[in-house]
C-alpha positions as CSV (number, residue, x, y, z in Angstrom):
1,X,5.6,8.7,-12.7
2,X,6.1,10.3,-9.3
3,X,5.2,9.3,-6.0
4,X,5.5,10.4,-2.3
5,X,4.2,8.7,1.2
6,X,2.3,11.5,2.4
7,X,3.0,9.7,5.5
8,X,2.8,6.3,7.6
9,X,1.5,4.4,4.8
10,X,-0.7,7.1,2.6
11,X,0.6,7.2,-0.7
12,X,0.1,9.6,-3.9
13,X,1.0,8.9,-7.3
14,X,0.9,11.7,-9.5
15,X,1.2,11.1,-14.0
16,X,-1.6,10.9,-16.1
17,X,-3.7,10.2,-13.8
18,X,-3.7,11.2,-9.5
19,X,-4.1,7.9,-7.4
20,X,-4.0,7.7,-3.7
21,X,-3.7,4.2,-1.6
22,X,-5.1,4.5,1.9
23,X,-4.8,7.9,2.2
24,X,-5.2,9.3,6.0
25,X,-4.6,12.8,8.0
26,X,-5.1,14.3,4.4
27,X,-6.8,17.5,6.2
28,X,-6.0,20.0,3.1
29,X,-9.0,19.9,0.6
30,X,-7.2,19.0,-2.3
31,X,-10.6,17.1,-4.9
32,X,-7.8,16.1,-7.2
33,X,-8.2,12.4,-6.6
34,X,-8.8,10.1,-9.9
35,X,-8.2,7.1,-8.2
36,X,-8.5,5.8,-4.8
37,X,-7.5,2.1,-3.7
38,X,-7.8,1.1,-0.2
39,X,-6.1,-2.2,1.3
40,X,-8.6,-2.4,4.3
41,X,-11.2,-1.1,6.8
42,X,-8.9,0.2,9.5
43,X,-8.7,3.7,10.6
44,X,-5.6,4.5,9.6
45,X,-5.8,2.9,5.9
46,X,-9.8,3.9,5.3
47,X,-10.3,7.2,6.6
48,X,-13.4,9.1,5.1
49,X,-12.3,12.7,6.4
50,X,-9.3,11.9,3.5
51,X,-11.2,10.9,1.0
52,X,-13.5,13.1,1.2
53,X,-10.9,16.0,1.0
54,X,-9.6,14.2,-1.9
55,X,-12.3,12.8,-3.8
56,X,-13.9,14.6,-6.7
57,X,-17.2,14.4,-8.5
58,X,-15.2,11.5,-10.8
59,X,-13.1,10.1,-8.8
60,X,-13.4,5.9,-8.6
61,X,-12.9,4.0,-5.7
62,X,-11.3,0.7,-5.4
63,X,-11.9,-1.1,-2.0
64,X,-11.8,-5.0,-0.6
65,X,-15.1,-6.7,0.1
66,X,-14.8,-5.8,4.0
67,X,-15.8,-2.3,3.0
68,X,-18.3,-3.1,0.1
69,X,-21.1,-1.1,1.5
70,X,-19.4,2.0,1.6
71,X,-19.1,4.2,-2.1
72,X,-17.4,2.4,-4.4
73,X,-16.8,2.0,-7.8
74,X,-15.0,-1.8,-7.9
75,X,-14.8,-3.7,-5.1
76,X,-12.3,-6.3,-5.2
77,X,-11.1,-9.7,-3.8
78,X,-7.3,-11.6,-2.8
79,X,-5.3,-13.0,-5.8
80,X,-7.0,-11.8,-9.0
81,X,-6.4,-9.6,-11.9
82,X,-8.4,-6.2,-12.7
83,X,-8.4,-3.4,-15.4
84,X,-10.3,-0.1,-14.5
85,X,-10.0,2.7,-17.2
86,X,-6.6,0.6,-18.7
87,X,-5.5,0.3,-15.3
88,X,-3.9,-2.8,-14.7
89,X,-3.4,-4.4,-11.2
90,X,-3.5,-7.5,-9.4
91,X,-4.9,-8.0,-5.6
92,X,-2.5,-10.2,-3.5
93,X,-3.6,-11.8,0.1
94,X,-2.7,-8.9,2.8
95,X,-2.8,-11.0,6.5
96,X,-0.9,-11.6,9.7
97,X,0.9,-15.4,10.0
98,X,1.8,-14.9,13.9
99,X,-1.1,-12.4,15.3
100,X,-4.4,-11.5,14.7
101,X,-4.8,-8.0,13.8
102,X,-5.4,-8.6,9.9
103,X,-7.0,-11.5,9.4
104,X,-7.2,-13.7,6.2
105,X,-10.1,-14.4,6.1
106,X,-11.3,-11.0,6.1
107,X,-9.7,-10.5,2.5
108,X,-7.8,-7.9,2.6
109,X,-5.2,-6.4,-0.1
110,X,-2.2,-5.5,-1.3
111,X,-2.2,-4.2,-4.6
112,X,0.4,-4.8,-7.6
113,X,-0.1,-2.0,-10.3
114,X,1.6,-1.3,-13.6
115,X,2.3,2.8,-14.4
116,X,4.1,3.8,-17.2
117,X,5.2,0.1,-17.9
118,X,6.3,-0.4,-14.1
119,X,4.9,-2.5,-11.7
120,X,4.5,-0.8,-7.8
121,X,3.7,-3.2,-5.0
122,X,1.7,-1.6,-2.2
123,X,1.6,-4.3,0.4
124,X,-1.3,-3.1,2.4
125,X,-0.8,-4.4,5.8
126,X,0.8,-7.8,6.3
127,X,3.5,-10.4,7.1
128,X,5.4,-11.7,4.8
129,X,3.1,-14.4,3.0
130,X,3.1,-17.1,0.7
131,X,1.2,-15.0,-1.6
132,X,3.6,-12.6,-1.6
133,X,6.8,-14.6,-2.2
134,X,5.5,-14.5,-5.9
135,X,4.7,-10.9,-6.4
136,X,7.1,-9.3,-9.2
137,X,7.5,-5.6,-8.7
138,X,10.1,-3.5,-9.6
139,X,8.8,-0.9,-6.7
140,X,7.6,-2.4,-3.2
141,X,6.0,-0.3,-0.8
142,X,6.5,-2.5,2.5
143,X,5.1,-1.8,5.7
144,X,8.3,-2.2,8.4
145,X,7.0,-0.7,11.8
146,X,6.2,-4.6,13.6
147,X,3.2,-5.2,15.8
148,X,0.7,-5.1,13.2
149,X,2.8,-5.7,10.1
150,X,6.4,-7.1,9.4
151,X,9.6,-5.8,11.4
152,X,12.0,-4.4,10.0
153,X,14.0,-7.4,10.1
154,X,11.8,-9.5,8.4
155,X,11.0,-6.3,5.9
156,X,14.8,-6.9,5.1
157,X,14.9,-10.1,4.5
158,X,11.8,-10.2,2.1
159,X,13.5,-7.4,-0.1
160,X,16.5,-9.2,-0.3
161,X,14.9,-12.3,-1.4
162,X,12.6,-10.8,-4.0
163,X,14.9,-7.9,-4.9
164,X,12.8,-5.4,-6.7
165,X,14.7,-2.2,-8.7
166,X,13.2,0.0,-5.7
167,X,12.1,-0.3,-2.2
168,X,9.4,2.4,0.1
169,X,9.4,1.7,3.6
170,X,6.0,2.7,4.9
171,X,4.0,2.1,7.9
172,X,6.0,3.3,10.4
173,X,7.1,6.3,12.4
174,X,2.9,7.6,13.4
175,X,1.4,5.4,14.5
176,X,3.9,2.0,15.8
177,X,7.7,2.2,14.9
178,X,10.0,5.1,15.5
179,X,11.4,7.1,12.7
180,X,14.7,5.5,12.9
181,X,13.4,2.5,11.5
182,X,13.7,3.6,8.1
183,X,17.5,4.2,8.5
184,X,17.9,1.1,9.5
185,X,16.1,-0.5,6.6
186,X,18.1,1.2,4.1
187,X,21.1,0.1,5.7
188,X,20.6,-3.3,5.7
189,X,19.0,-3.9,2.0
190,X,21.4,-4.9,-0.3
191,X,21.5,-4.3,-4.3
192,X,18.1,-2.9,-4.2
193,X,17.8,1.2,-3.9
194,X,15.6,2.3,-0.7
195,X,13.7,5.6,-0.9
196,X,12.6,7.4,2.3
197,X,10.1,9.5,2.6
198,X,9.1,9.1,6.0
């Protein structure tokens, strides 16, 4: 399975099948999309000029309830367990604990999927939750750039505690965080290998 953030916290996953997570500023039209999970309904995590450069004639769309009335294939809710296609994943709580950008009651998600017998956490945009304390993931794609989502501080701290095989700092470096954030990450997680792609 490979993967790359396309950047800030759009994310491609290319095996047997192509899945994106919030993809955004996806301006080449690419129509090789099988999958598409978004987290939530902001602009920068639900943006239709993407999808529509992505999407194809077949491609299914996974979305919270927030965006239900949009085209969708499955639209999901916090903390349950879903199979599309053989496709397994779980939906964890995505929300703020200290601000008010991201809601919990509006029900937004993170998603935990298993690829190729591995499980990748994208964490949507959030804080770190009691929902996610139990999340077992052997890759976690974890939003670092503060304001809206964890700092890098508290990023760190969550890694170490839950210590997947891999960590993918995203959300940062666009749109809130500088690039150098990433750097900074990486140096401070310990036993658990950091990837940057931003």
């Amino acid at each position: 399975m490979q993967y790359e953030v396309i950047h800030h916290a759009s994310i491609k996953f290319t095996g047997n099948n192509i899945i994106y997570f919030d993809p955004y500023k996806i301006e080449e039209e690419l129509h090789d999309a099988d999958y598409i999970f978004i987290t939530h309904d902001h602009y920068d995590h639900y943006d239709l000029d993407s999808i529509n450069n992505i999407r194809k004639d077949t491609t299914k769309i996974i979305l919270p309830k927030c965006l239900e009335s949009e085209g969708h294939y499955l639209v999901v809710e916090p903390n349950k367990e879903y199979e599309v296609d053989g496709i397994k994943f779980n939906t964890i709580s995505s929300y703020n604990t200290n601000k008010s950008f991201h809601p919990k009651e509006k029900a937004y998600v993170g998603y935990n999927i298993l690829l190729e017998d591995k499980y990748y956490y994208i964490m949507g945009d959030t804080d770190r939750t009691p929902e996610a304390e139990n999340v077992k993931a052997d890759v976690c794609f974890i939003p670092i750039g503060g304001v809206y989502t964890m700092t890098v501080d508290e990023a760190v701290n969550y890694i170490n505690d839950i210590k997947p095989s891999k960590a993918i700092p995203i959300h940062y470096g666009l749109i809130v965080g500088d690039k150098s954030l990433g750097n900074t990450f990486k140096e401070n997680v310990k036993d658990v290998i950091v990837e940057i792609f931003i």
